[in-house]
N, C-alpha and C positions, 0 to 999 in steps of 0.2 A: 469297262463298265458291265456289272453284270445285273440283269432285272427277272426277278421272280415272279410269273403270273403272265397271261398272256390274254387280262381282262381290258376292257376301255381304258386302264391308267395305264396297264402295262406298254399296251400298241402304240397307246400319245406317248409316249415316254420314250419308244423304241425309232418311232415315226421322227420325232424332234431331234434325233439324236442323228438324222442320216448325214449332214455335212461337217459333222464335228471331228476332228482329229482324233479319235480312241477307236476302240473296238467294241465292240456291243452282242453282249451273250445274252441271250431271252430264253428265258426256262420256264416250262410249262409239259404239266404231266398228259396233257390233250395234245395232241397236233392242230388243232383247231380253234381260232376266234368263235366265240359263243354271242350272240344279240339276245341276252338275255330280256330285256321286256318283252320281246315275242313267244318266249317260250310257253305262256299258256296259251299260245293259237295252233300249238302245234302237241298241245295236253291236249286241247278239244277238234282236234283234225280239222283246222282251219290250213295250216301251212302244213309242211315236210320238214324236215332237221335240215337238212342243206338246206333250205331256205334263208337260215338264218343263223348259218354256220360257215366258216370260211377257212381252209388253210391258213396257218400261221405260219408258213415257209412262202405260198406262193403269197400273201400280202407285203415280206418281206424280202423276194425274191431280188428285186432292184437297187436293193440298200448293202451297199459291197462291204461297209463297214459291220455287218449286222449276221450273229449266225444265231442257228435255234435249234436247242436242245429239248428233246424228250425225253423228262426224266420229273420221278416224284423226289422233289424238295424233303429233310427227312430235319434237317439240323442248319445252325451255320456257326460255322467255329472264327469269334470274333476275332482271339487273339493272331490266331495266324490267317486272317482275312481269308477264310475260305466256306464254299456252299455246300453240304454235304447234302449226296442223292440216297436214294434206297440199294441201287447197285452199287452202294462203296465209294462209288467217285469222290473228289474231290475238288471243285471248281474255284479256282482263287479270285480274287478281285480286287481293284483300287478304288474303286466307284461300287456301292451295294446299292440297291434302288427293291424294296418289298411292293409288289403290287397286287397278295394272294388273296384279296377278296374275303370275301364271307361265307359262312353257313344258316341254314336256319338255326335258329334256339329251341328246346323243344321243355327248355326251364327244368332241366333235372332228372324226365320222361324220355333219354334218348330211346328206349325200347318203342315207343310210340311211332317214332320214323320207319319203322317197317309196313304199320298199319296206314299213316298219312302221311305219305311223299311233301316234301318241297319240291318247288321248282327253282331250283340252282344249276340242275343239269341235262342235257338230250333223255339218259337213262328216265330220270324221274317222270320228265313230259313224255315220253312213250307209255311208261308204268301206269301212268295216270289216265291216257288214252285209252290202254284195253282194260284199266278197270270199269270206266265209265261205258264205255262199249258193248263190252262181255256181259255188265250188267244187262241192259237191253236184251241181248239176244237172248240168255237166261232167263228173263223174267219171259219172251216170250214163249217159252214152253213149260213157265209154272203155273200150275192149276190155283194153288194156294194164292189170294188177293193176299194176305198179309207179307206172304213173302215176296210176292211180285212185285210189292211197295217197294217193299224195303232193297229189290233189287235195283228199283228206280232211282231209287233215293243217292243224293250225292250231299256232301255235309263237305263246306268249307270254314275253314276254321281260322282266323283272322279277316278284320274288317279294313286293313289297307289299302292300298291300290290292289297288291296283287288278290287279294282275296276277291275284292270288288270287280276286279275284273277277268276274274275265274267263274263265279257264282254265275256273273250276267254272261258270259259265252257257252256256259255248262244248258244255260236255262234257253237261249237263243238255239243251242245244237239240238236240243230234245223238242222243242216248237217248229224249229222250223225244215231244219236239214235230215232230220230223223222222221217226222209227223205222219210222212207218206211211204215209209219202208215196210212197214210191218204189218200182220194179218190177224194178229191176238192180244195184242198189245195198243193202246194211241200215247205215246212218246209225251205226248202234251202233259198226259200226267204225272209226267215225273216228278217228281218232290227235289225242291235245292233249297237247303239250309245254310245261311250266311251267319257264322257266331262271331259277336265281339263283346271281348269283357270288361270291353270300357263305355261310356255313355253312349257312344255315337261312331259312326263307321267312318274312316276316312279323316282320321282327328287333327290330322297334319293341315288339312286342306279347315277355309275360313266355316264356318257355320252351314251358312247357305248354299254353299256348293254341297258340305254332306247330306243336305236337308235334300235336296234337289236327286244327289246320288240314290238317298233311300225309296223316292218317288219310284226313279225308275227303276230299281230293281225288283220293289213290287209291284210296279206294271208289267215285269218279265214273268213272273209267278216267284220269283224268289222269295223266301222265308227269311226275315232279317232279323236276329234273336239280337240283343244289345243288353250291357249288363250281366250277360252269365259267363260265368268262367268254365272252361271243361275239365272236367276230374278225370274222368280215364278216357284212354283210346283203345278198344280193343277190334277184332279180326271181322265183328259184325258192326261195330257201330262206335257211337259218343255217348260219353256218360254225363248230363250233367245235372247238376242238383236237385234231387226228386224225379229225375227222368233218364229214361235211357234212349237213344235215337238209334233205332236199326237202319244201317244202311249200307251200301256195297261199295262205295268209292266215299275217298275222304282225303282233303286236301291242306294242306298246314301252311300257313302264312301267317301265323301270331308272331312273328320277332324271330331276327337274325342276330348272331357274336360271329365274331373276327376269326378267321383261320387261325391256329396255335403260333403266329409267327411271334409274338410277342416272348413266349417260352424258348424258343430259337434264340432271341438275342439278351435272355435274361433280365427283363424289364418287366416292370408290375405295368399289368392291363388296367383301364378302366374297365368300369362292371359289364360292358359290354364285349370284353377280351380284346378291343381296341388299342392297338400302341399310341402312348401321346408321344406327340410331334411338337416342334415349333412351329412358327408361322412359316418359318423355310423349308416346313417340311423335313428336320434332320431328327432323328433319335439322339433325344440325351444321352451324353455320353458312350457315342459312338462316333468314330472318325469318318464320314466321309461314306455311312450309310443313315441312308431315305426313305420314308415309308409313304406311301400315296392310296388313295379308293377307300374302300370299305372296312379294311384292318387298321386305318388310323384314327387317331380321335382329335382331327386338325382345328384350331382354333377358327370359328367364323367371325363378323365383326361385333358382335356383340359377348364376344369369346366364349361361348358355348359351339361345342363340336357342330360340325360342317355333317349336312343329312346323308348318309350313306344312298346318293342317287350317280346312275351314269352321268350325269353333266358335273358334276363335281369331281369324279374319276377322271374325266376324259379331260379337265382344264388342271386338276390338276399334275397329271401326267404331259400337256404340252408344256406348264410351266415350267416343271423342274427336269425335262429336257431340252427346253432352249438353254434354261441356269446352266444347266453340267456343260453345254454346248460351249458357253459362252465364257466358263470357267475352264473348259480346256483348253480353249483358245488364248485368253485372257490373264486369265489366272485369277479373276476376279471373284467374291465373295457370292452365294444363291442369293438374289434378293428375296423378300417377301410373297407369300404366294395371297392372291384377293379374288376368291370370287363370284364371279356375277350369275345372277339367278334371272336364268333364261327361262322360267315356269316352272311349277310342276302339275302333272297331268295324271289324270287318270279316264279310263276309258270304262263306261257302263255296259253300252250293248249299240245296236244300229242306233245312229244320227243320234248317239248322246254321247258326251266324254264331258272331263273340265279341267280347266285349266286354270292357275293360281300365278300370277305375274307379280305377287307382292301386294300393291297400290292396286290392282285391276282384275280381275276374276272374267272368265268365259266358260259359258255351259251350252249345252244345247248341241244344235246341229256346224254352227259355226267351229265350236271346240272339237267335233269328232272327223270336221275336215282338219284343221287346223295338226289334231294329234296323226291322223292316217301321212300328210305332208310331212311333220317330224319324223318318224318315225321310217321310213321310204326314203328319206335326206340321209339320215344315223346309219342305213343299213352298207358293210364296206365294201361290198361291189359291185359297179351298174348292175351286170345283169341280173343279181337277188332283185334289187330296187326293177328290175322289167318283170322280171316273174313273180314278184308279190304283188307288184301293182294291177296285173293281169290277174291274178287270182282273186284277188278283195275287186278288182270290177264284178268278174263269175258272181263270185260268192254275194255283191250287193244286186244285180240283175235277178238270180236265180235261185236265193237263199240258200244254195246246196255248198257244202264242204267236202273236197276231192281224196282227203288224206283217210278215208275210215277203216284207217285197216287195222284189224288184230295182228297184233305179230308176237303174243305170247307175255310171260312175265318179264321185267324189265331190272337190270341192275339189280342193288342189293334190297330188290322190296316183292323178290318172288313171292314170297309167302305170303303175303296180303294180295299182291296180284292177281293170284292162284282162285285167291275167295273165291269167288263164282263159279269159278268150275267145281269146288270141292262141294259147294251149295247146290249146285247141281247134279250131282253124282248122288247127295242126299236124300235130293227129291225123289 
């Protein structure tokens, strides 16, 4: 059995699969498990990348059935059941299992991602750390108030969780962790711009939780624009209707599409580049290959696609490797995959988060213990879960964040990276 991706479906997948009679190839172009919903605490140098990074060899070191390849996925050639890499390889299989996750959507604007990072990868969260950083230091040696603003200034762009909970730690690191560093500058004034082009931030979640989100984000000083859509992204700023927003750092969270694996196995995507599935999780009209997480568009129970969240990746990657399990053993058919909606959450800023249970909603201080407990459980190995717990104690005692380091431009988004220095070289 061989599984592409080495995200929350891929590892349940890989994980379920330890006592089963096969062999199990896990390919992944990182050597590394990513916890992605922390990765903006580690954009805003709340965490380190090993904090919330893991070996994909040593998590699967104990699993004798189980080996992992480092290699970019490129194709996969149905007819003679095999995985084509970038180096040529050719990986055959009986069992095909897709678990390569998503990208942002940037709607047609890919030149835009150089100017505003997602957060999908370490790269991006570092890129987006010394942009927001470098801003600071810059602005403190600009004479100019207009461009010192605009050095201040951070523009996120999506009102979902992740935006919401980029905005409120961008605006929490510049009040409180920064407030008392600098001699030319008060960090408090930074300007954070929160755009969504839909009515309301957080649209997933019921009314009154977004009602509640908005409060506190303009208790943090967050600017919450709603209703505007943005026209262009460029190297200074956001363009949008009638206005233009100078600012130094800019962060993308408006909407995610599915990695090209759909194109791989020759099947029409939903408008999302999502493959549809059955309920079993099997692609039409392929033998004995699976698609799980974020690249599929799985039926939920009111058969509208299942939310592209970790807890829907990670359930269904233990299901359809018990299935294979129990089909190896057995020879028996995948059953049905169903499932259960354990929350969803999002985090505003200190002693605020919420939470959505379906029938039941939490906000407040209860929801931000409740989300810091999830999220310390999810992480895959004690000692991340001792050293972050130890750090979010510091960080809630002492307001300070340990990670502030510039370390340069980052991946493929030097050139907006760079902004500041070049802004500076200007001055």
């Amino acid at each position: 059995m061989v599984i592409i991706g080495g995200g929350f479906a891929g590892i349940a997948c890989a994980k379920a699969l330890a006592r089963a009679p096969v062999g199990v190839t896990l390919i992944d172009r990182n050597n590394y498990h990513l916890f992605q919903p922390l990765l903006y605490q580690v954009a805003t140098a709340a965490l380190s990348p090993a904090d919330i990074a893991e070996p994909i060899r040593k998590m699967l070191r104990r699993q004798r059935n189980a080996e992992v390849l480092m290699a970019e996925v490129t194709g996969i050639d149905t007819a003679a059941r095999a995985v084509l890499t970038a180096d040529g390889a050719r990986i055959g299989y009986d069992t095909l299992v897709i678990a390569t996750g998503s990208v942002y959507n940037y709607f047609g604007h890919d030149d835009w991602e150089g100017h505003a990072p997602g957060l999908k990868t370490i790269d991006n969260a570092r890129a987006i750390r010394t942009r927001v950083l470098t801003g600071f230091e810059c602005a403190e040696r600009e004479s100019d108030p207009a461009r010192r603003q605009a050095l201040m200034t951070s523009v996120v762009i999506g009102g979902g969780p992740t935006g919401v909970e980029m905005a409120g730690a961008i605006a929490e690191l510049a009040r409180h962790a920064l407030a008392r560093d600098f001699r030319h500058i008060d960090p408090r004034a930074a300007r954070v711009v929160l755009i969504e082009a839909g009515p309301r931030i957080l649209s997933a979640f019921p009314a009154p939780l977004s009602a509640y989100a908005l409060r506190r984000l303009e208790a943090l000083g967050v600017e919450v624009r709603t209703g505007e859509a943005v026209e262009d992204v460029t190297a200074d700023g956001v363009r949008l209707p009638g206005e233009f927003l100078a600012a130094n750092a800019m962060v993308w969270g408006a909407g995610i599409r599915a990695s090209p694996a759909a194109q791989w196995l020759d099947v029409t995507p939903d408008r999302a580049g999502r493959i549809p599935v059955s309920d079993r999780l099997e692609v039409a009209g392929q033998r004995q290959v699976f698609a799980i997480g974020d690249t599929v568009a799985a039926p939920g129970e009111n058969g509208a696609p299942l939310p592209g969240l970790a807890q829907v990746a990670k359930q269904q990657g233990e299901h359809l490797g018990r299935e294979l399990a129990r089909q190896a053993a057995c020879g028996d058919a995948v059953r049905p995959f169903a499932f259960r909606n354990r929350g969803n959450t999002a985090i505003i800023g200190r002693h605020a988060a919420v939470f959505d249970f379906g029938r039941r909603q939490m906000k407040g201080y209860p929801a931000w213990l409740l989300w810091a407990a999830v999220h310390i459980y999810l992480l895959v190995a004690f000692e991340q879960r001792v050293l972050v717990s130890i750090q979010w104690l510091w960080r809630y005692v002492t307001f300070q964040r340990g990670a502030r380091l510039i370390t340069g431009p980052e991946g493929g988004s030097e050139q907006s990276a760079g902004r500041s220095e070049r802004q500076a070289v200007r001055s």
